[in-house]
Backbone atoms as SQL, in Angstrom:
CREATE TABLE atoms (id INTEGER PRIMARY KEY, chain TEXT, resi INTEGER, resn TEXT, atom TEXT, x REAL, y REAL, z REAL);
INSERT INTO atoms VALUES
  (1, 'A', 1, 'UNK', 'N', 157.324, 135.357, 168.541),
  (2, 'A', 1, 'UNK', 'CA', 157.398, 135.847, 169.902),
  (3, 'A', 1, 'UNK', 'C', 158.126, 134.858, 170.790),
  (4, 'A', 2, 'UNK', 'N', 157.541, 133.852, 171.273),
  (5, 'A', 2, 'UNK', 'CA', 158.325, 132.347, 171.735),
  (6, 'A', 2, 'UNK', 'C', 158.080, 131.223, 170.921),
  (7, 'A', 3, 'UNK', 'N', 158.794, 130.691, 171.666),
  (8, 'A', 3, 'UNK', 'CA', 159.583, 128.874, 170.602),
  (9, 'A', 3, 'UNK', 'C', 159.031, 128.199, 171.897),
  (10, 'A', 4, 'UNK', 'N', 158.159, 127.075, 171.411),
  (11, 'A', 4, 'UNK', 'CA', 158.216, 126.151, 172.397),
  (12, 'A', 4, 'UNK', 'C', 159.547, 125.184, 172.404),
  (13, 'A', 5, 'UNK', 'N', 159.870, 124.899, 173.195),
  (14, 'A', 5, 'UNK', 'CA', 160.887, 124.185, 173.769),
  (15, 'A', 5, 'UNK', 'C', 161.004, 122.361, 173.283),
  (16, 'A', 6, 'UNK', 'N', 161.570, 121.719, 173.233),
  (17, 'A', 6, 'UNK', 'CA', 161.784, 120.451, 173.035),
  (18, 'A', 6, 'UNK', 'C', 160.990, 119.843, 174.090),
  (19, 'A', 7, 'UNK', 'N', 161.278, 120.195, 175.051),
  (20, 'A', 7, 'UNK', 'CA', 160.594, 120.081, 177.037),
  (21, 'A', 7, 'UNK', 'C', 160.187, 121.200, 177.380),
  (22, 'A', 8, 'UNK', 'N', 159.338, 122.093, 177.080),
  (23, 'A', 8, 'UNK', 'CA', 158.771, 123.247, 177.719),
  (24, 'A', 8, 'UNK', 'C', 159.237, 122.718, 179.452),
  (25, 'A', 9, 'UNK', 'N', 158.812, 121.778, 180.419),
  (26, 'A', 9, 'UNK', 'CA', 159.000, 121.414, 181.340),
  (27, 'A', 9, 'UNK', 'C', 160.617, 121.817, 182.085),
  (28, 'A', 10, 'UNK', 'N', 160.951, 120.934, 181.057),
  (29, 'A', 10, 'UNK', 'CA', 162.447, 121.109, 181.400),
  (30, 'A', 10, 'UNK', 'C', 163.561, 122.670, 181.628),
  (31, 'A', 11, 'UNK', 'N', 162.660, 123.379, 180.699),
  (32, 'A', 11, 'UNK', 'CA', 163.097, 124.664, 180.476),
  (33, 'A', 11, 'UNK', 'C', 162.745, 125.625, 181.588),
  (34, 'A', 12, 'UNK', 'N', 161.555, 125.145, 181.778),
  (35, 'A', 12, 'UNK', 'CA', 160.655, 125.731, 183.398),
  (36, 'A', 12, 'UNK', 'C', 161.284, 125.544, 184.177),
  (37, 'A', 13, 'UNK', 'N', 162.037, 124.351, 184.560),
  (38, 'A', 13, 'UNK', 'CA', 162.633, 123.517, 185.678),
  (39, 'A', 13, 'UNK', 'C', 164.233, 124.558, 185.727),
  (40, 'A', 14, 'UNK', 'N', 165.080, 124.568, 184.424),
  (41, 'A', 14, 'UNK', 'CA', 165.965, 124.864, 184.433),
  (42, 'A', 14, 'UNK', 'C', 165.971, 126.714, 184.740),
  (43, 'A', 15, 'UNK', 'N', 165.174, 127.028, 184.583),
  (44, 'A', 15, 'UNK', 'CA', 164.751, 128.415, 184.865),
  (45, 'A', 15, 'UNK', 'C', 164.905, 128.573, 185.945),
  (46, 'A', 16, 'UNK', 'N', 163.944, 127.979, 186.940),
  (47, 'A', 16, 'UNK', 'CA', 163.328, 128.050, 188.180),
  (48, 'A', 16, 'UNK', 'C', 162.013, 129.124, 188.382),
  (49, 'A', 17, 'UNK', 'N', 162.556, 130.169, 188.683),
  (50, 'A', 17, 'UNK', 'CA', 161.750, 131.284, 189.087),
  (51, 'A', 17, 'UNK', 'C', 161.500, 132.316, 187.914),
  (52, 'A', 18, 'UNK', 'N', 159.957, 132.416, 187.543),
  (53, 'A', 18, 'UNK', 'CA', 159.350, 132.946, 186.551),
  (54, 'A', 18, 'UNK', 'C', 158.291, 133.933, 186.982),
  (55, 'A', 19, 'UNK', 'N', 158.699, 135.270, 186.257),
  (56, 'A', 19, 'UNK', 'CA', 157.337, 136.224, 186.209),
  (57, 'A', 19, 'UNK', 'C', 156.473, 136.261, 185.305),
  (58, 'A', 20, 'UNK', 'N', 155.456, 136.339, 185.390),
  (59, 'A', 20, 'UNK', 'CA', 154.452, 136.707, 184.526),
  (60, 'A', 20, 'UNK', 'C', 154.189, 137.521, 184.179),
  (61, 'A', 21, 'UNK', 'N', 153.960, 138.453, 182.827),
  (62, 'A', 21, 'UNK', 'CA', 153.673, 139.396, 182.295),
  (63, 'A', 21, 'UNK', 'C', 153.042, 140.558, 183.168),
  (64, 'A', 22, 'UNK', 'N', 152.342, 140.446, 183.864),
  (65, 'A', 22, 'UNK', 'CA', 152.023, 141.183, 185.005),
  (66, 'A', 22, 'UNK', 'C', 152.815, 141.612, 186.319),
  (67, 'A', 23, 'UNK', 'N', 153.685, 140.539, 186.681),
  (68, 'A', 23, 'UNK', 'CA', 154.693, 140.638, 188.252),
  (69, 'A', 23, 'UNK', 'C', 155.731, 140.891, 187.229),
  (70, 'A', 24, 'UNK', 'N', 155.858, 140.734, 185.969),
  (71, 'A', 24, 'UNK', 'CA', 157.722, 141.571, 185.243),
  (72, 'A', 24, 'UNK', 'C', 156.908, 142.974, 185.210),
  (73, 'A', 25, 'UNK', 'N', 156.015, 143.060, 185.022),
  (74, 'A', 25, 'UNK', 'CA', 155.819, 144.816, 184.692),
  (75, 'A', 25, 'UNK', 'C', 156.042, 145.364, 186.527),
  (76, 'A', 26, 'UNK', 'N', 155.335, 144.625, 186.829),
  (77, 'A', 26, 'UNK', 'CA', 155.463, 145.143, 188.496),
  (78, 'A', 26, 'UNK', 'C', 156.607, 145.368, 189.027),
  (79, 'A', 27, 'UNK', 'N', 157.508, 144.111, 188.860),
  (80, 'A', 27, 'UNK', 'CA', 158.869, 144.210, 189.122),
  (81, 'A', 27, 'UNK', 'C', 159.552, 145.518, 188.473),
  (82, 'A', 28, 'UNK', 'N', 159.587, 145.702, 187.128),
  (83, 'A', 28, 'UNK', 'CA', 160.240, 147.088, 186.745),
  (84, 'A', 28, 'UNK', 'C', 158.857, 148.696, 186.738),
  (85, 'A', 29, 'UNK', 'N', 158.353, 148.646, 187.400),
  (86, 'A', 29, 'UNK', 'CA', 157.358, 149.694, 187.890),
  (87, 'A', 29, 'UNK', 'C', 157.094, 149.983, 186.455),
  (88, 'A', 30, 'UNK', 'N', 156.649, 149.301, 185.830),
  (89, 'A', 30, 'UNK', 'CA', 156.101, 150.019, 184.352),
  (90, 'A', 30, 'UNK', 'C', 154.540, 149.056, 184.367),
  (91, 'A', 31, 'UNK', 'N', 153.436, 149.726, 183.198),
  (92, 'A', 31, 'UNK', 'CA', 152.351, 149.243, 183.016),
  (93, 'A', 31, 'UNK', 'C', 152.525, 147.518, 182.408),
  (94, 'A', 32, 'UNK', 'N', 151.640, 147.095, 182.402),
  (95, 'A', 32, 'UNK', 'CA', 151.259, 145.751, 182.118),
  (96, 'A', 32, 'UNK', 'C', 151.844, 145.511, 180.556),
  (97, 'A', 33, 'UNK', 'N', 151.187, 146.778, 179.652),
  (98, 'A', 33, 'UNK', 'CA', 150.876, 146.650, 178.258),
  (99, 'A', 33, 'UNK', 'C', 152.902, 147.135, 177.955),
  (100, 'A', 34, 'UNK', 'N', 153.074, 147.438, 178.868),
  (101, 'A', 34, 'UNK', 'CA', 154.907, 148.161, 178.578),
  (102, 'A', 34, 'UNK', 'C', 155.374, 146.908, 178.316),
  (103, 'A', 35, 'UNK', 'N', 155.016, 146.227, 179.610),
  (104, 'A', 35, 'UNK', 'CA', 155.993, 145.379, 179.744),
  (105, 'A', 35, 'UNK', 'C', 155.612, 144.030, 178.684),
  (106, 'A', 36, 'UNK', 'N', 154.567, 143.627, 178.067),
  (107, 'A', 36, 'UNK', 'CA', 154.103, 143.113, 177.167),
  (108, 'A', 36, 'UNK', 'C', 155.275, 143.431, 175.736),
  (109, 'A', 37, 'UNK', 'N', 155.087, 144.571, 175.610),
  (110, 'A', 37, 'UNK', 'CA', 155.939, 145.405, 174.240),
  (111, 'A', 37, 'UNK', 'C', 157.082, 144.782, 174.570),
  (112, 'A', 38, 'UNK', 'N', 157.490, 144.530, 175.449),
  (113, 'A', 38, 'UNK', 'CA', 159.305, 144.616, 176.140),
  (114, 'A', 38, 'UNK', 'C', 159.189, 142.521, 175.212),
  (115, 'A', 39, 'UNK', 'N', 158.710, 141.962, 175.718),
  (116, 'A', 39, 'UNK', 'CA', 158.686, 140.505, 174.861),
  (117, 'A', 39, 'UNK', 'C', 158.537, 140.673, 173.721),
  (118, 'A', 40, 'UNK', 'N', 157.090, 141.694, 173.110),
  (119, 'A', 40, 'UNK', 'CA', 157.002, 141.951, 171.495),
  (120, 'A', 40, 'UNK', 'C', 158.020, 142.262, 171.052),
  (121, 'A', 41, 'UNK', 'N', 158.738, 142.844, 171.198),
  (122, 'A', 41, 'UNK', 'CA', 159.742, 144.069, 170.904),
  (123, 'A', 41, 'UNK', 'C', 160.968, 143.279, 170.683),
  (124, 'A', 42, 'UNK', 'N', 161.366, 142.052, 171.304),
  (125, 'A', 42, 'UNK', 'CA', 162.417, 140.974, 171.512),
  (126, 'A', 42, 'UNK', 'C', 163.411, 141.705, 171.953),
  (127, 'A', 43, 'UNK', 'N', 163.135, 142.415, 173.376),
  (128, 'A', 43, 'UNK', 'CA', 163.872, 143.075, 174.417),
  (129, 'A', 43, 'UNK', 'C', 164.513, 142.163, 175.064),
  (130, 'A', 44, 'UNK', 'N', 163.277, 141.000, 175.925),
  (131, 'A', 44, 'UNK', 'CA', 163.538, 139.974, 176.567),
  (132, 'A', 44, 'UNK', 'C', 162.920, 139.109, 176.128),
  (133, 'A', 45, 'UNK', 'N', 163.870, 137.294, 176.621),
  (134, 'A', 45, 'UNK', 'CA', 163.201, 136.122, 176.319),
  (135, 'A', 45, 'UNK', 'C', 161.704, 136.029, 176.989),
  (136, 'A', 46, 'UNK', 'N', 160.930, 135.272, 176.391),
  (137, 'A', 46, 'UNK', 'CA', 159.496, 134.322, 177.447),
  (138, 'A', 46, 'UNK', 'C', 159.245, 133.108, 177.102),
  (139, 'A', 47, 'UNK', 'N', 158.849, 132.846, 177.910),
  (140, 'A', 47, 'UNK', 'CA', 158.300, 131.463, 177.486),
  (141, 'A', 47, 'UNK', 'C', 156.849, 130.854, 178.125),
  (142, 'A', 48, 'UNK', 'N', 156.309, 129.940, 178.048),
  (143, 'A', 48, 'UNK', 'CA', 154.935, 129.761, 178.144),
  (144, 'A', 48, 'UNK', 'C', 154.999, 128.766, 179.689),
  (145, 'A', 49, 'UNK', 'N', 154.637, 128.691, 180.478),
  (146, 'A', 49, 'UNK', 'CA', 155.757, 127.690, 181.654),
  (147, 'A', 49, 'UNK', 'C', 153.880, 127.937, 182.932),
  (148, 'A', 50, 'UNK', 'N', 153.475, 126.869, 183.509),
  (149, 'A', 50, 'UNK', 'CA', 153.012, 126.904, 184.683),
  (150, 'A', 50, 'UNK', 'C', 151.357, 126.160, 183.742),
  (151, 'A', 51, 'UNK', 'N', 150.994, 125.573, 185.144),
  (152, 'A', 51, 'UNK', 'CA', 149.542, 125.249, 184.525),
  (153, 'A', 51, 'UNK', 'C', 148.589, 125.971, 183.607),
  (154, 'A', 52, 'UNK', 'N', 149.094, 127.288, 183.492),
  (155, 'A', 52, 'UNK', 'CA', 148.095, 127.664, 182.886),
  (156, 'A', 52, 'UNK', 'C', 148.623, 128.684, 181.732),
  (157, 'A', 53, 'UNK', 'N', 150.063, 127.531, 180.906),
  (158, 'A', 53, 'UNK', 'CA', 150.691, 127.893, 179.791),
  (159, 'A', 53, 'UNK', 'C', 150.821, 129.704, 179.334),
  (160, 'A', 54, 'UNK', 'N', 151.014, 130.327, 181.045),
  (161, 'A', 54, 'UNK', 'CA', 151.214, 131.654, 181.315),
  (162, 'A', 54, 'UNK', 'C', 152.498, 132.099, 180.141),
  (163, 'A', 55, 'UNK', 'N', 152.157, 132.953, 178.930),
  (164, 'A', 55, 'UNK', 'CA', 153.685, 133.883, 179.209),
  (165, 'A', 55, 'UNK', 'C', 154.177, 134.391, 180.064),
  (166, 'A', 56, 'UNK', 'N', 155.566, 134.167, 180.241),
  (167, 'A', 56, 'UNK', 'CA', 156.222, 134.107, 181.497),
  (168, 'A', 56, 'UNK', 'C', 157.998, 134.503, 180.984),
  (169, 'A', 57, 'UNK', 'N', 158.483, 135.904, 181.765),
  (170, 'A', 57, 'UNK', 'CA', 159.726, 135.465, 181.637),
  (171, 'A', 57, 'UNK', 'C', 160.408, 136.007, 183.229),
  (172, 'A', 58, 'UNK', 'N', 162.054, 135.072, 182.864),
  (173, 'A', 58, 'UNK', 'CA', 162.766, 134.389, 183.960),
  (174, 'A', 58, 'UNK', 'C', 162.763, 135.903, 184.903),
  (175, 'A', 59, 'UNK', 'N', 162.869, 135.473, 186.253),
  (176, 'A', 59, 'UNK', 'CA', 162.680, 136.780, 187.119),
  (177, 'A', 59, 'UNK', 'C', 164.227, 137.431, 187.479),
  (178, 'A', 60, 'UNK', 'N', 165.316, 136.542, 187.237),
  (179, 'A', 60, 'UNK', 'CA', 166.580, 137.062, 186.623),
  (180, 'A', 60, 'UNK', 'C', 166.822, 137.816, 186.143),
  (181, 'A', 61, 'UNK', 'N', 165.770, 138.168, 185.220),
  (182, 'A', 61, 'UNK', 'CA', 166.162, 139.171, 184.050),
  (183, 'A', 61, 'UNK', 'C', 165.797, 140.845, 184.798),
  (184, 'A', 62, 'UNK', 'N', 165.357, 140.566, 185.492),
  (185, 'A', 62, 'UNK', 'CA', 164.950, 141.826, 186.463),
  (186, 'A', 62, 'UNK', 'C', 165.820, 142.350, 187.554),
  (187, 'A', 63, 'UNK', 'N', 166.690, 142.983, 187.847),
  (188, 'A', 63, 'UNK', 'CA', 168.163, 143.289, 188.456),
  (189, 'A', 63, 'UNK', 'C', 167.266, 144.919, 189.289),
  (190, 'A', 64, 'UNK', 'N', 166.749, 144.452, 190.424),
  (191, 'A', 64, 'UNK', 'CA', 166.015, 145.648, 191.559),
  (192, 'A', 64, 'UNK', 'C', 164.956, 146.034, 190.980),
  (193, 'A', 65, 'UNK', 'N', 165.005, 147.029, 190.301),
  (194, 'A', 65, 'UNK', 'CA', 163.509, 147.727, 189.719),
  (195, 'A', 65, 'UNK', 'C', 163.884, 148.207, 187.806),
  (196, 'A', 66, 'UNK', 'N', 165.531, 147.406, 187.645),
  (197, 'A', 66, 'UNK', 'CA', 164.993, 148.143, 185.761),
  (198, 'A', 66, 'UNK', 'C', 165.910, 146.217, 185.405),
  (199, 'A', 67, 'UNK', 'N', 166.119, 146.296, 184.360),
  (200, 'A', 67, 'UNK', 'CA', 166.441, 145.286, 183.452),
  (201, 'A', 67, 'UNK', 'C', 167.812, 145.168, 183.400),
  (202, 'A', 68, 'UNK', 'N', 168.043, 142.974, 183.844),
  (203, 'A', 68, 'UNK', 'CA', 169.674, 143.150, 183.934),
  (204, 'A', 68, 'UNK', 'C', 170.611, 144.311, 182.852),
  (205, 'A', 69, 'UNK', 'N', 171.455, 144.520, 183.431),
  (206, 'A', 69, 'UNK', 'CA', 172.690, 145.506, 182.730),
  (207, 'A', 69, 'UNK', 'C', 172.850, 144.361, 181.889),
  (208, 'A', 70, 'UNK', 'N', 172.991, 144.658, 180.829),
  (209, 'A', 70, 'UNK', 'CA', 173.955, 143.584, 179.478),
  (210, 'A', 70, 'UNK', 'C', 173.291, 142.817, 178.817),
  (211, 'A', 71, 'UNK', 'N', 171.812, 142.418, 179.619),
  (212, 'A', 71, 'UNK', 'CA', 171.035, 141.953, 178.690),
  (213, 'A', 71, 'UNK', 'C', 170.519, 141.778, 177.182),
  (214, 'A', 72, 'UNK', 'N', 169.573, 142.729, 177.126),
  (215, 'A', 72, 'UNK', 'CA', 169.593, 143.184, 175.694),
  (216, 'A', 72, 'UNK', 'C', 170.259, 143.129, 174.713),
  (217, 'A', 73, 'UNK', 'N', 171.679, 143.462, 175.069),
  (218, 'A', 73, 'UNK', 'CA', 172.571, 143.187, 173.871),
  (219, 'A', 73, 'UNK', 'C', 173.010, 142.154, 173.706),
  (220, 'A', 74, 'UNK', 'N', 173.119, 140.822, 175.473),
  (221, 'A', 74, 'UNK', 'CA', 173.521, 139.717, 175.091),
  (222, 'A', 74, 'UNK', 'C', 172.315, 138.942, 173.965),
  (223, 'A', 75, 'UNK', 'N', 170.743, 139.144, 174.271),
  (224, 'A', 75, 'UNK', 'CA', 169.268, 138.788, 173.726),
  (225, 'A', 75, 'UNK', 'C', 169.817, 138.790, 172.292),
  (226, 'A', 76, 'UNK', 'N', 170.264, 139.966, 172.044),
  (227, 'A', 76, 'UNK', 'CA', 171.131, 140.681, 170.381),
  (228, 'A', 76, 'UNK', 'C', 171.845, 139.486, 169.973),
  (229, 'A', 77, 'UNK', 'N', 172.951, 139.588, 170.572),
  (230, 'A', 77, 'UNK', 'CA', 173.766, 138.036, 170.420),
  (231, 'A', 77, 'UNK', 'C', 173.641, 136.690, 169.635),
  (232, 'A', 78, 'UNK', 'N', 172.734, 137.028, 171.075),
  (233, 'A', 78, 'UNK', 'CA', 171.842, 134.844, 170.492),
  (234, 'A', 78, 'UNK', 'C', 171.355, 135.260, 169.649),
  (235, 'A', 79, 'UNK', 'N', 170.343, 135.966, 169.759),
  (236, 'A', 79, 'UNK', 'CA', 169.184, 136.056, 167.826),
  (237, 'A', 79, 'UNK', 'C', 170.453, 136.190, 166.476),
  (238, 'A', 80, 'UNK', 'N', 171.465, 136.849, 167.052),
  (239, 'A', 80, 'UNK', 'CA', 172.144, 136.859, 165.845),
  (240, 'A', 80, 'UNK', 'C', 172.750, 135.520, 165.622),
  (241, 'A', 81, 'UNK', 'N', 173.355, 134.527, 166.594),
  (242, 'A', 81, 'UNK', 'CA', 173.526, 133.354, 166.488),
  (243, 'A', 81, 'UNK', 'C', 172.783, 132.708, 165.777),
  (244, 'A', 82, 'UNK', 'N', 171.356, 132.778, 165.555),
  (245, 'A', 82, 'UNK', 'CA', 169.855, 132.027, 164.888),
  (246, 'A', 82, 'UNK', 'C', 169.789, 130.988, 166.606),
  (247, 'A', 83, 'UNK', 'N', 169.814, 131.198, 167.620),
  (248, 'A', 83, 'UNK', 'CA', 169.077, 130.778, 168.691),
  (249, 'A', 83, 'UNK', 'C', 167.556, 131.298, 168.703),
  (250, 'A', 84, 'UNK', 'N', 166.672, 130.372, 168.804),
  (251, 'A', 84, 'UNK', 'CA', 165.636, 130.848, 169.174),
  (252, 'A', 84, 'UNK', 'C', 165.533, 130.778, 170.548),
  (253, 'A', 85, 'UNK', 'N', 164.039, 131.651, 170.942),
  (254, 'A', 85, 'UNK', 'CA', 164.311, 131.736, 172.368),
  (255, 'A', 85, 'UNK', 'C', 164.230, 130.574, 173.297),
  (256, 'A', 86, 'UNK', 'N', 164.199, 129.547, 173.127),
  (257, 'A', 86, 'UNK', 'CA', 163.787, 128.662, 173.947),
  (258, 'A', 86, 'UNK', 'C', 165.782, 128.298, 174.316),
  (259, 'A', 87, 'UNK', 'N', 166.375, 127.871, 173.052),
  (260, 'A', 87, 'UNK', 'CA', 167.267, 127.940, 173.008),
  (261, 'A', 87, 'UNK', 'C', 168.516, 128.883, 173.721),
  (262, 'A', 88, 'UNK', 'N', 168.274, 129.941, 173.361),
  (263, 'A', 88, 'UNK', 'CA', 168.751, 131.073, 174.049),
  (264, 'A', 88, 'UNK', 'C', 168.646, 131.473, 175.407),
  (265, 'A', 89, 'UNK', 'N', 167.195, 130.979, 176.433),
  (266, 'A', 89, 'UNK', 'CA', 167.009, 130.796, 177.545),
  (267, 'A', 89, 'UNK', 'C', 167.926, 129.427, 178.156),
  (268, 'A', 90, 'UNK', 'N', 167.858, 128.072, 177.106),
  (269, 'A', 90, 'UNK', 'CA', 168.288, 126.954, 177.724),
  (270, 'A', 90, 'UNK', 'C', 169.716, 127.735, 178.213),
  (271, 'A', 91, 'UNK', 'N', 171.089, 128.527, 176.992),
  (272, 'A', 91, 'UNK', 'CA', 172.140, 128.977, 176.897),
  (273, 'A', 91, 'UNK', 'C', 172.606, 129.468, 178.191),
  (274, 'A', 92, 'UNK', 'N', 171.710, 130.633, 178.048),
  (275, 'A', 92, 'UNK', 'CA', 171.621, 131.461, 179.440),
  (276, 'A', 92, 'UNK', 'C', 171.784, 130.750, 180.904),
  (277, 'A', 93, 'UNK', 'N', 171.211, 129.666, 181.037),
  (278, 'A', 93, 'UNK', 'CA', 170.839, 129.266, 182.088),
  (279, 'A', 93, 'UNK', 'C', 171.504, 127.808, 182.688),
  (280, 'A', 94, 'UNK', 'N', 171.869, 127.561, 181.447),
  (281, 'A', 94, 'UNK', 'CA', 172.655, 125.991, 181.728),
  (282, 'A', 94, 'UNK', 'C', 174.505, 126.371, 182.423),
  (283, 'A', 95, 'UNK', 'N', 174.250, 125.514, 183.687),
  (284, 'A', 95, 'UNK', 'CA', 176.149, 126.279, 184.117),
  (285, 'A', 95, 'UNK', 'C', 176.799, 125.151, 183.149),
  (286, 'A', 96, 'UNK', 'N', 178.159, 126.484, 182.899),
  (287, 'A', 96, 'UNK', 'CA', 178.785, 126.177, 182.485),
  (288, 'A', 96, 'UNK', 'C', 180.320, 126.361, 183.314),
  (289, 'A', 97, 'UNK', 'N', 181.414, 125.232, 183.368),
  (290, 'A', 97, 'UNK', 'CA', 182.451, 124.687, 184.282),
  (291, 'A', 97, 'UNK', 'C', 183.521, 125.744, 184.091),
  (292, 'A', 98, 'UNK', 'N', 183.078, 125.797, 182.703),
  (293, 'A', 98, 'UNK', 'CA', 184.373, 126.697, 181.594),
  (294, 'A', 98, 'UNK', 'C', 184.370, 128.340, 181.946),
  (295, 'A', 99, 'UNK', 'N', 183.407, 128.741, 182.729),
  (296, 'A', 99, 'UNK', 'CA', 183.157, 130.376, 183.114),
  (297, 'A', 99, 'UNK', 'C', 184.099, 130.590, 184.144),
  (298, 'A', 100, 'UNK', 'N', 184.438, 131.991, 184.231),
  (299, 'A', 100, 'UNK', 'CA', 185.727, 132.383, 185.179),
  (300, 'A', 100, 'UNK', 'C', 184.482, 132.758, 186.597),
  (301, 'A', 101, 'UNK', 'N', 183.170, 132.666, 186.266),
  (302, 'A', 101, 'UNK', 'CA', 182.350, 132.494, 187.761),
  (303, 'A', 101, 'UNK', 'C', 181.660, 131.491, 187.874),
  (304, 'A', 102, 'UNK', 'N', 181.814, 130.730, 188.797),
  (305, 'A', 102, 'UNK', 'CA', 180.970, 129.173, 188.702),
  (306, 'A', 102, 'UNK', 'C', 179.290, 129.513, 188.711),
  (307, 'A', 103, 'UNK', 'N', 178.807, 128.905, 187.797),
  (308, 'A', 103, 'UNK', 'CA', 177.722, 128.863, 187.278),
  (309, 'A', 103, 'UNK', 'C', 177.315, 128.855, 185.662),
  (310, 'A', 104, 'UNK', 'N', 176.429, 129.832, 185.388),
  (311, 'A', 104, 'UNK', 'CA', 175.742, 130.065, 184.558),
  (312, 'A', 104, 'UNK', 'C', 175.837, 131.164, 183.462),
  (313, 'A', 105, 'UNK', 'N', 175.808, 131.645, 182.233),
  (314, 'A', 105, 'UNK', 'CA', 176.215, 132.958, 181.486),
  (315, 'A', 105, 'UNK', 'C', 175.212, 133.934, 182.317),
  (316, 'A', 106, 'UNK', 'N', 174.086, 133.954, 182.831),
  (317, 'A', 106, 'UNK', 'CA', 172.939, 134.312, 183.830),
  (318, 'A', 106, 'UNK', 'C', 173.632, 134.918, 185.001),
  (319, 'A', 107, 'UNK', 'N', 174.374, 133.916, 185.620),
  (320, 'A', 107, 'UNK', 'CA', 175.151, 134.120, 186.872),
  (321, 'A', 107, 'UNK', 'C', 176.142, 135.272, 186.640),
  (322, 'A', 108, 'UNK', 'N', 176.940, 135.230, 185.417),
  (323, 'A', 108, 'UNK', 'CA', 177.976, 136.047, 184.739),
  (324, 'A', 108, 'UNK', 'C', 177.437, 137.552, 184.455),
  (325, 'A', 109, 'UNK', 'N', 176.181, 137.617, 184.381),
  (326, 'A', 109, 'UNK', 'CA', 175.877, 138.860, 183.893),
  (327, 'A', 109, 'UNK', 'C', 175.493, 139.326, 184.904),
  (328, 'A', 110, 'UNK', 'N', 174.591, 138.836, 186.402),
  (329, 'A', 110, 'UNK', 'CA', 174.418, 139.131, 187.715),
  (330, 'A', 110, 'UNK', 'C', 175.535, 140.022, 188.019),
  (331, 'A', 111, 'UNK', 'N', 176.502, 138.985, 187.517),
  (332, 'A', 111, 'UNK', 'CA', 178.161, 139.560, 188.480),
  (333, 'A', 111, 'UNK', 'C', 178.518, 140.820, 187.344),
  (334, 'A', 112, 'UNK', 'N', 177.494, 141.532, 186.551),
  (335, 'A', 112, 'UNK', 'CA', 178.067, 142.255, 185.465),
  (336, 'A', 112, 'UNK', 'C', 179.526, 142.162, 184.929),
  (337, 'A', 113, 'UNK', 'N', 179.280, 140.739, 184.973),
  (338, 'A', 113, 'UNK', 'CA', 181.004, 140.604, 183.306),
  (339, 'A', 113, 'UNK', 'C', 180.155, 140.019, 182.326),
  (340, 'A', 114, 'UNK', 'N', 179.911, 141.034, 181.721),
  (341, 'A', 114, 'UNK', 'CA', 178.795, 141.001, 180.077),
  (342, 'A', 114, 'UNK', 'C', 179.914, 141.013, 178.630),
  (343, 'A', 115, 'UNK', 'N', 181.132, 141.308, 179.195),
  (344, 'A', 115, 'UNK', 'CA', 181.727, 140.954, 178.056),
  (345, 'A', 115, 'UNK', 'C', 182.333, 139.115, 177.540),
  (346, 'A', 116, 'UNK', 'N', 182.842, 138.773, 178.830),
  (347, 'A', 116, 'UNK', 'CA', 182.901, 137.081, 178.374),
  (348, 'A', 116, 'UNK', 'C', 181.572, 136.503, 178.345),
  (349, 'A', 117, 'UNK', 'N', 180.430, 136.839, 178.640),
  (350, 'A', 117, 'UNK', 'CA', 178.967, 136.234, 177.914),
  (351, 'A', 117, 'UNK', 'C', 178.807, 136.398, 176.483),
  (352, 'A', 118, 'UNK', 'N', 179.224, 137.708, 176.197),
  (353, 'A', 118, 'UNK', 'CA', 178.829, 138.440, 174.996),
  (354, 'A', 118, 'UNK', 'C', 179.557, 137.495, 173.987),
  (355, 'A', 119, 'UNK', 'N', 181.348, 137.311, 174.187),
  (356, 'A', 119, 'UNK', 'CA', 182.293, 136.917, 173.239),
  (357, 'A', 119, 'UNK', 'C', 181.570, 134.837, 172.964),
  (358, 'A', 120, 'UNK', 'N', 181.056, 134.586, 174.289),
  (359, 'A', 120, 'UNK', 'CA', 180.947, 133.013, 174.095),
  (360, 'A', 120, 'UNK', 'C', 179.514, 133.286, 173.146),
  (361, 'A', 121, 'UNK', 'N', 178.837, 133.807, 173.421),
  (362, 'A', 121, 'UNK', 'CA', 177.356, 133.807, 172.540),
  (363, 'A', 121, 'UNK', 'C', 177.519, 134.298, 171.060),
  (364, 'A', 122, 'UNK', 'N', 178.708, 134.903, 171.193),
  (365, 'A', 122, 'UNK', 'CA', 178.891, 135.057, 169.247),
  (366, 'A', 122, 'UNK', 'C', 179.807, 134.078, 169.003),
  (367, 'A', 123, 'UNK', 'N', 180.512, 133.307, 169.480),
  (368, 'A', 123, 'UNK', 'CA', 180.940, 132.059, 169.041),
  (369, 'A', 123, 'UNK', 'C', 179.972, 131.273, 168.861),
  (370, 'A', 124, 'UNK', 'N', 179.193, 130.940, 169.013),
  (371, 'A', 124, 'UNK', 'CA', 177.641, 130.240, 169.051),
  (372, 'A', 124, 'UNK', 'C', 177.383, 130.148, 167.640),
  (373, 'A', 125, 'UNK', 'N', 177.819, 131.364, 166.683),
  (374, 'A', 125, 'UNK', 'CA', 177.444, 131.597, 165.389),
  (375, 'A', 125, 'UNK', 'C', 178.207, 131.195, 164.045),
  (376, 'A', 126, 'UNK', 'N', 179.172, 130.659, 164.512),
  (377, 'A', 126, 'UNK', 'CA', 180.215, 130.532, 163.999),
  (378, 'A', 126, 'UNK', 'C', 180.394, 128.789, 164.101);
């Protein structure tokens, strides 16, 4: 389900802003136990993050009331890379100089250009 992290901390930090299994279901108007499946399911990353080693995933991933556009298939990507998720969250989230939008592959998919995320995350595998 999740990978602890090298720095769980660090990963928290680099995140920033995290929902909890409860405020991601809220956020996409679905039940508690949905949105549970949606991590089982390896829909979306989580990770364990806050005093009280909450599953938790990034509130990014939530784009108004349904699930960023491009996601999922980028999630596809990394696992196919062999990223685990801790990994695959660090990916996501670390800016990178080299993107045609300053920031983050995160930032890139905000701005829905899911195809230069997509092409750098299968280089990953290679």
């Amino acid at each position: 389900m999740t990978d602890d992290a090298a720095d769980p901390q660090e990963l928290e930090t680099l995140v920033g802003e995290w929902l909890s299994i409860p405020e991601f279901g809220d956020a996409l108007g679905i039940p508690q136990r949905q949105a549970r499946r949606l991590v089982d399911d390896k829909v979306v990353l989580a990770h364990r993050v806050g005093p009280n080693n909450a599953l938790s995933v990034p509130a990014a991933f939530v784009e108004e009331d349904h699930l960023l556009t491009g996601l999922e298939g980028t999630i596809t990507v990394l696992r196919d890379a062999r990223l685990s998720d801790a990994e695959a969250l660090e990916w996501l989230f670390t800016t990178d100089p080299t993107l045609p939008i300053e920031g983050s592959p995160i930032t890139m998919l905000q701005a829905h250009r899911k195809a230069e995320v997509r092409k750098r995350a299968s280089e990953l595998a290679f």
